[in-house]
N, C-alpha and C positions, 0 to 999 in steps of 0.2 A: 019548227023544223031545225035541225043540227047541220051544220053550214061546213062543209069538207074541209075548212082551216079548222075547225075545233077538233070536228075526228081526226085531222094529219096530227095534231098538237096533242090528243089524249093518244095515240098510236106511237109516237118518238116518246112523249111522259115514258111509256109503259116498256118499250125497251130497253130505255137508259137505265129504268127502274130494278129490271130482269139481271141487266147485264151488269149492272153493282153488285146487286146480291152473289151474282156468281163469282165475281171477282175476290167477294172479302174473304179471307181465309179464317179459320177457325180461331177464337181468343181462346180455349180451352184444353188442357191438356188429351191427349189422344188421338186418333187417327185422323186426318184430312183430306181424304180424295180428293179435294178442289183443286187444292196442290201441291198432291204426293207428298207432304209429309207424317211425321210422327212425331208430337212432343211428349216431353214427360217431364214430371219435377225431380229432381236428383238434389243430393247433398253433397255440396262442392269441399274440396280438400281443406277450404277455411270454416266449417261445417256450416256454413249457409245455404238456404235453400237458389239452385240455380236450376235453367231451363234448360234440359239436351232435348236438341232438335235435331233425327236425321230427314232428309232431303236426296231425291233424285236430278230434279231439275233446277237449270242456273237458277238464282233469284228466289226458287221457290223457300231458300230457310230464310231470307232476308225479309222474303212476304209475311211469313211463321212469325218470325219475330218481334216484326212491328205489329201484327194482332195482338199477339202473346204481352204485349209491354202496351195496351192499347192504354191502362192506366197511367201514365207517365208519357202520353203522347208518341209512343212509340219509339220514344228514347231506349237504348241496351247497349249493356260492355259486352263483347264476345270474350270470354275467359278462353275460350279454346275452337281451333276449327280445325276439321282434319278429312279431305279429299273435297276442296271444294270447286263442284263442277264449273266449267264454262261451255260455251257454244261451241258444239263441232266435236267436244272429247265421248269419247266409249264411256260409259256408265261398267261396261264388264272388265274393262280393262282399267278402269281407276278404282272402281270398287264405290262403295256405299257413301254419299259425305255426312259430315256432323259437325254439330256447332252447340255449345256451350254458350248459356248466355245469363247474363244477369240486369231484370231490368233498371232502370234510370240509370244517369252516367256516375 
């Protein structure tokens, strides 16, 4: 018989488990509902290949970006950021943000 510490123990296993997967944001260029962004590869002014991410919510290009660079431990130069949110501001009143990024330093 299975003893109510092991089911408590396989029941928290299984949520921390749930609540990782939902957490991890997308390594791959395209859309991310998990956390409202969108990446894409672009060819940056010195023609190498960089990463534009726009973003809705605070934190969420900085989440993008350490997936995005998961190769290089999440290491990234931001070449460019432009409307980047914080807590408490208008999304309609600031407009869309974006961030450029290049991975490893």
């Amino acid at each position: 018989m299975v003893s109510r510490s092991t089911v408590r123990l396989v029941f928290v296993a299984g949520l921390a488990a749930l609540a990782a997967a939902c957490a991890t944001a997308k390594s791959t260029p395209g859309e991310d509902p998990r956390t409202g962004t969108n990446a894409s590869i672009v060819t940056w002014a010195d023609g190498k290949e960089a990463i534009a991410i726009s973003c809705n919510e605070p934190g969420s290009c900085q989440t993008r970006a350490v997936a995005m660079c998961s190769r290089t431990n999440g290491d990234y130069t931001a070449l460019k950021m432009e409307n980047m949110p914080s807590r408490g501001d208008l999304t309609v009143v600031r407009g869309a943000a974006s961030v450029v990024i290049r991975c490893g330093r």
